[in-house]
C-alpha positions in Angstrom: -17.8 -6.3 -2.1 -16.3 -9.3 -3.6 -17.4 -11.7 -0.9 -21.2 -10.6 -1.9 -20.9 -10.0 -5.5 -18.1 -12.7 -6.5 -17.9 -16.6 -6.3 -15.8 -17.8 -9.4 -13.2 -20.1 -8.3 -10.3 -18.1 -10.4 -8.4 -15.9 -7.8 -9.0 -11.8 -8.6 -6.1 -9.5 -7.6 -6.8 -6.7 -5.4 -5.0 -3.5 -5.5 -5.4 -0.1 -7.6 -4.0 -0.8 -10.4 -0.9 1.3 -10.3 2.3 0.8 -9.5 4.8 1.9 -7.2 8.2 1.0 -6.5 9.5 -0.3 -3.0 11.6 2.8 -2.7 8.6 5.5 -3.3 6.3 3.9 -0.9 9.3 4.1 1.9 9.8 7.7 0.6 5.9 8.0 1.2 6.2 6.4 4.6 8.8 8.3 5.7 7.0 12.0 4.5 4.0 10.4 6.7 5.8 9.1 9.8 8.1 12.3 10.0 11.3 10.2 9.9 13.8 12.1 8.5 17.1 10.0 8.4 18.4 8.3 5.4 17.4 5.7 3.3 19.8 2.6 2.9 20.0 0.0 0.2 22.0 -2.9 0.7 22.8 -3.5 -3.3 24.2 -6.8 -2.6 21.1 -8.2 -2.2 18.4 -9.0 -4.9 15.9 -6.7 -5.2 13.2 -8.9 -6.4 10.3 -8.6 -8.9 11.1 -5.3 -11.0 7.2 -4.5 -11.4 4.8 -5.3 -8.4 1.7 -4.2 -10.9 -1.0 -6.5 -10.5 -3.8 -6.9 -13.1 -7.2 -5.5 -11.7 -9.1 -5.5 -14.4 -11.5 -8.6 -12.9 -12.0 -6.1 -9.8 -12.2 -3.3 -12.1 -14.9 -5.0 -14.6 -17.0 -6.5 -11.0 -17.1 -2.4 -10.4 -14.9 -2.5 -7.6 -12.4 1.0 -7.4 -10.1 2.4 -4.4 -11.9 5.0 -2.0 -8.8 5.9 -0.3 -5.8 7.3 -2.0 -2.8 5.5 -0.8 -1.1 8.5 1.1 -4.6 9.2 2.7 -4.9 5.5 3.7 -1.3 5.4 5.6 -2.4 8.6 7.0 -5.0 7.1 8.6 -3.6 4.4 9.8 -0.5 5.6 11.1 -2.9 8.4 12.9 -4.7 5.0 14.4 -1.5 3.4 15.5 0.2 6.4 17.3 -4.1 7.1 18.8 -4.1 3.4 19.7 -0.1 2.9 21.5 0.2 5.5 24.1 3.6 5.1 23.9 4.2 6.5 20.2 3.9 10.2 19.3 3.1 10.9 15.8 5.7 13.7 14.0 
C-alpha cells in the first residue's frame, strides 16, 4: 500500500500500534508452537528498550490498518513452516 500510495522521503513506521513486551510474544509463541517447557531470563543481561511502541500514526493517517491479528498471523505462519519442512510436526 505504501509503495503505491507513499513517496515522502521521511521514514513511516510500520506495525499496529500496540505494544507488547518480549516476554508476552514468547508466551504467545510458545501457546502457538505447543512448547511447553519453561521460560528463562538471564537477568544479568540488559534487557534493552523498555517500550518497543512505534508511532503509526503516518500509516494510520495514509489509511493503512492490520488485517491479521498477531496470534492469527503466527498461526499462519507457523502452520506454513511445519506444511513447508517435512521434518517438523506442528503440536
Amino acid at each position: 500500500m505504501l509503495l503505491k500510495t507513499y513517496s515522502g522521503a521521511d521514514p513511516v513506521n510500520v506495525g499496529s500500534g500496540e505494544d507488547l513486551s518480549i516476554l508476552e510474544l514468547t508466551r504467545l509463541i510458545c501457546e502457538v508452537v505447543g512448547y511447553r517447557g519453561a521460560i528463562e531470563h538471564d537477568l544479568s543481561k540488559p534487557d534493552g528498550t523498555p517500550r518497543k511502541l512505534l508511532d503509526v500514526a503516518k500509516l494510520k493517517r495514509a489509511g493503512w490498518a492490520p488485517g491479521i491479528a498477531l496470534r492469527e498471523g503466527i498461526e499462519a505462519t507457523y502452520r506454513w513452516f511445519c506444511e513447508s519442512q517435512p521434518q517438523v510436526r506442528a503440536a
